[in-house]
N, C-alpha and C positions, 0 to 999 in steps of 0.2 A: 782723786788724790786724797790720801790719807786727813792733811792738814786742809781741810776743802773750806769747814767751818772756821777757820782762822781767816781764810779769803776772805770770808764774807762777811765776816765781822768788820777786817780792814776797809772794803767799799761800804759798809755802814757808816761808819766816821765823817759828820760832813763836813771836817774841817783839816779834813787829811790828801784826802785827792791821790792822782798816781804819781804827782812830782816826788813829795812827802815820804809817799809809801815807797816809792823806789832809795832814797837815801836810807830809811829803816832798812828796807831789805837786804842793803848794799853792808849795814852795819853787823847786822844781828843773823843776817842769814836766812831764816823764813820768819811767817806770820805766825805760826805758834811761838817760839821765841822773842819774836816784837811781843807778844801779850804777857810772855812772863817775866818782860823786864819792869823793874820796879824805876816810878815816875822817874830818880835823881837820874838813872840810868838815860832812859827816855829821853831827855831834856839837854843832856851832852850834844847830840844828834845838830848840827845846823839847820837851824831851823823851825826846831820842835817848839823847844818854850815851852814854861811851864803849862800852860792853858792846852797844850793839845797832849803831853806827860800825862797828864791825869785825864785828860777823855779818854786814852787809851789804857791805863793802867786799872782808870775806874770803871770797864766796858764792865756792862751787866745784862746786855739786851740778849743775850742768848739764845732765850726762850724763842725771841723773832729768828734766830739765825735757825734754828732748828725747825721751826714751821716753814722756811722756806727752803731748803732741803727735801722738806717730806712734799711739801705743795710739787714742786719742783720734776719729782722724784713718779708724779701720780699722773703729770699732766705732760709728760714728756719734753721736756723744758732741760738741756742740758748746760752745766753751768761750765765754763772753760778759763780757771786763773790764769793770768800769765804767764804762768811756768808750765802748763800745762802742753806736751807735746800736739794736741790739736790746733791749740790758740796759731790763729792765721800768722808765719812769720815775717809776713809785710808789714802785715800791721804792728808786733812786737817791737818795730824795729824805731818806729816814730818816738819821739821822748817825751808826748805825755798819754802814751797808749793806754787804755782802759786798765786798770787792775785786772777785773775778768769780763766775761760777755755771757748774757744769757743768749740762747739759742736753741730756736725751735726749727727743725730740717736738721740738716749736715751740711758744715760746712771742707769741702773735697780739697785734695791737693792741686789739683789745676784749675782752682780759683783763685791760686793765685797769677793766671793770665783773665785778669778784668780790669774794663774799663767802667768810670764812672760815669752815668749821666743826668746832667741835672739844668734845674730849670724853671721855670714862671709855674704857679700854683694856678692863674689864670693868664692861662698862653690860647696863641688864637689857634684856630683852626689845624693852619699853614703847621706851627709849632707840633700841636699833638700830631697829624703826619709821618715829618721829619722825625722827629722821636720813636715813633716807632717803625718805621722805615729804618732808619740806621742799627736800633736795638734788635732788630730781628737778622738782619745780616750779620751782627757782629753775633750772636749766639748760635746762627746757622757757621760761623765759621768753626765753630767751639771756646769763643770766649763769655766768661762771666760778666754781665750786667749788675753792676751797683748803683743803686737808689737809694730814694729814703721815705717810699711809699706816701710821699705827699697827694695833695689832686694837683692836676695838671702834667706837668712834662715827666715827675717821678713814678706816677702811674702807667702814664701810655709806654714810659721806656720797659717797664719790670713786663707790661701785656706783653710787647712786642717779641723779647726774648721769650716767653712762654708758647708766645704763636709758631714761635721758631724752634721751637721742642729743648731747646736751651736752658740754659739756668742762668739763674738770677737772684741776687743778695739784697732785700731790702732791710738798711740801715735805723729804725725807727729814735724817734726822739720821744717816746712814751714806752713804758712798762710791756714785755714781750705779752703779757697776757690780757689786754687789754685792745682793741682796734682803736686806731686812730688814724683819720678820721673815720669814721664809722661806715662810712660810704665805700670804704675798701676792704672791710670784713670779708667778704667774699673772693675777691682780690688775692689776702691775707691767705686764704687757708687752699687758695689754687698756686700757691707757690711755695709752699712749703715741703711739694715731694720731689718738685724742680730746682732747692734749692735750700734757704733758710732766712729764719727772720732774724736780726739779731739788735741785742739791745746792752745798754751798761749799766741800767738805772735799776736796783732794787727792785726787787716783786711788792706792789701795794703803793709805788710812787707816785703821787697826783702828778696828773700833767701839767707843766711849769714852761713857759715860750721860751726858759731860757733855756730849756733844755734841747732845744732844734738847733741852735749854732753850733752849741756843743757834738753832738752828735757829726756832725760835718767833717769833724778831724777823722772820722773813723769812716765814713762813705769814699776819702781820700787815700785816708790811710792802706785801702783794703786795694787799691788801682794802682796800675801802671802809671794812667793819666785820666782827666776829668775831665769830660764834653758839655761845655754850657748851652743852652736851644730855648733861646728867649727869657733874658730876664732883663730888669728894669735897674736904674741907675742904684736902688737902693735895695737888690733881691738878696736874700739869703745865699744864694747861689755864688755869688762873688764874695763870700766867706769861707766858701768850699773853694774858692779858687787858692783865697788867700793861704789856706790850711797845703794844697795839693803846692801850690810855689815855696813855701817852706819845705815841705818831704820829700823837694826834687822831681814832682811830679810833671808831665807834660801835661800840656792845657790846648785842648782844642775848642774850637767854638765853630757856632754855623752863624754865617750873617744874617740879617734880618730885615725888615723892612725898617726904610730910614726914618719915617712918618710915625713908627708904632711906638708907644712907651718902654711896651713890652723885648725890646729889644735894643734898645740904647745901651742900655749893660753890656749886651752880649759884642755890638759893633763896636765900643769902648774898648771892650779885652783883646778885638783883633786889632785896633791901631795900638794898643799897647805890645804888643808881640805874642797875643796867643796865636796859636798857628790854625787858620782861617779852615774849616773844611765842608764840604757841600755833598759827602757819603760813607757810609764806612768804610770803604777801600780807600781811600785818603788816612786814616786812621791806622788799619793794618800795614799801609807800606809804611808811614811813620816808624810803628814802631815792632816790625815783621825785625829785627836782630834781637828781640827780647820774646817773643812771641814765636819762634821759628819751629817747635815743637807742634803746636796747636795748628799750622798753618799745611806742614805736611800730614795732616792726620784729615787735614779740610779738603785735599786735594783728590779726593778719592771721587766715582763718578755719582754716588750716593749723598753726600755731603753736598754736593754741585745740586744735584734736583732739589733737596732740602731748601740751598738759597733762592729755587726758583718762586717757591710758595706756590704749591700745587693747591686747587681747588678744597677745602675741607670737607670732610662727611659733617651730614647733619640729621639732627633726630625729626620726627615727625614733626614736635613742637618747635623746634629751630627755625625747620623752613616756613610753617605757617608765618612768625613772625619775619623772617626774613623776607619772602614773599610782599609780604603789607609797607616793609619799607623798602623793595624796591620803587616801588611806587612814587616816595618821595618820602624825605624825613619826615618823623611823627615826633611829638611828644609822648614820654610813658602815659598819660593819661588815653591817649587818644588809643595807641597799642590795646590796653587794658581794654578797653570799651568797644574795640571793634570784634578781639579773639575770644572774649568773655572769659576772661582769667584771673585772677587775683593781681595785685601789683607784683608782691613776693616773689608769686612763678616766673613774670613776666619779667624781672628786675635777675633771677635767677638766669631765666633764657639766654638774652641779651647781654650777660656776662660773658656767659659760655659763647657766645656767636663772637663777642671781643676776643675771646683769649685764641679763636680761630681764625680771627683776620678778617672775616664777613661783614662784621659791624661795625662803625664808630661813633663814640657821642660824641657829642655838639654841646654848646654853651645849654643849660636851662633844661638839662635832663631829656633835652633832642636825641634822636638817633637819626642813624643813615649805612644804606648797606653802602659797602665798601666797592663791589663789584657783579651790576647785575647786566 
């Protein structure tokens, strides 16, 4: 879009936001026009006040708006305003949707049939599972998986759908060009041809906790409905619920063990009436009248073996380590010390044997073959 750098000057403003910016916009008609209104102008607007008049009238950072265009522009990193015909229209539709998104991958028109899934950052065993059990069927059906690349349940769900040749949206609470946590850098750039990364925050924004709540409206915003799998009385998770009951979203949850911490949140949201579910097929029939499209396209006898999850090909070095932990879970160090490898390759391997369903980690950087 012609007026791209007017965008991104308006999400520079940090005292402006998309409430703000939608009244301006609603006034003036675009962001180049918001910026050649003069303050008195500005301040009419309900809501403006002098104080944000002149942040905007006085904008000078340019020079940053132009290096991040050109950053942008080098690192394949594409920016999508509001107005922008790609911008996802699920998400346009909430009323405090991002100004714009940055976005590494593509984001496709039948993403908008996804489901969210979210969940304990330390979930047990049981949890990571279920998580990816469900996220792999629902991708084998051809539905989008939304996350938000945390550890725990936002990772194993984004794996799952990858194992499942699927695609999958992770939502991040830190800068598109930056991993966070670091532990999923890997992660990060095995699903980016399956799908996209996507973010609201400026290029160069330090990472802020308070920017992971935030973030939530928009892993919501992007779904049909939101799947909670283990969280705790006080988990970020039940923010994202809070966000998806606001936008009319369905809320499903898996119950939990009644003893675990980890799961008191989640058996809370089913006495409260989210609707209780124990597979993905509980999910698709829910909501198979919105989804009816994606479901006849599931029905073929190719799409069927898909859900069966056929056995993976594996490279020489896969099966070595694969091999060593049928045996029984190892730690990476132990892995390391027995195939004489570097950590890197070995941490490399053991990605690749996850995102194929063979492997899964454990609490303490454990592994364990999936099926030997």
């Amino acid at each position: 879009m012609s007026d791209l750098k007017y965008w991104l000057a308006l999400n520079l403003l940090p005292d402006i936001g998309p409430f703000y910016a939608r009244r301006l916009l609603s006034a003036f008609g675009s962001p180049e026009n918001i910026f050649q209104m003069p303050a008195g102008e500005l301040k009419k607007i309900e809501g403006i006040g002098e104080n944000r008049a002149k942040s905007i009238a006085g904008f000078r950072q340019w020079d940053i708006v132009d290096k991040e265009i050109s950053y942008a522009e080098k690192n394949n990193i594409k920016i999508l305003p509001f107005k922008d015909p790609l911008y996802p229209e699920r998400l346009r539709q909430i009323p405090d949707a991002p100004l714009l998104l940055y976005v590494k991958g593509d984001i496709k028109d039948d993403d908008k049939y996804a489901i969210a899934i979210v969940g304990s950052r330390t979930p047990t065993d049981y949890g990571l599972q279920v998580a990816e059990r469900i996220s792999y069927k629902l991708a084998a059906y051809g539905l989008t998986v939304v996350s938000g690349m945390a550890r725990g349940i936002d990772g194993a769900s984004h794996k799952g759908a990858l194992m499942a040749g699927g695609r999958t949206l992770a939502v991040l609470g830190s800068v598109i060009d930056v991993p966070y946590p670091l532990e999923n850098k890997g992660l990060m750039r095995a699903l980016v041809p399956s799908g996209a990364l996507i973010s609201e925050f400026p290029l160069g924004t330090k990472p802020n906790t308070g920017n992971f709540p935030k973030r939530n409206r928009i892993i919501s915003g992007l779904s049909l409905g939101v799947l909670v799998i283990e969280a705790g009385v006080d988990s970020g998770s039940l923010i994202t619920v809070g966000y998806a009951l606001e936008q009319g979203r369905e809320v499903f949850a898996v119950p939990g063990n009644i003893t675990s911490k980890t799961s008191k949140g989640t058996n809370d949201l089913i006495k409260k009436g989210a609707k209780l579910v124990e597979n993905a097929d509980e999910i698709i029939n829910e909501l198979a009248p919105q989804i009816k499209v994606i479901l006849k396209e599931a029905q073929g006898a190719e799409r069927q073996q898909n859900i069966s999850a056929p056995a993976p090909h594996m490279t020489e070095s896969e099966k070595k380590v694969y091999n060593i932990l049928c045996k029984g879970p190892k730690h990476i160090d132990a892995i390391t010390r027995e195939i004489n490898i570097p950590a890197s390759e070995a941490l490399s391997t053991l990605l690749s044997l996850e995102l194929k369903g063979a492997v899964r980690q454990m609490d303490g950087k454990n592994f364990l073959a999936a099926n030997c």
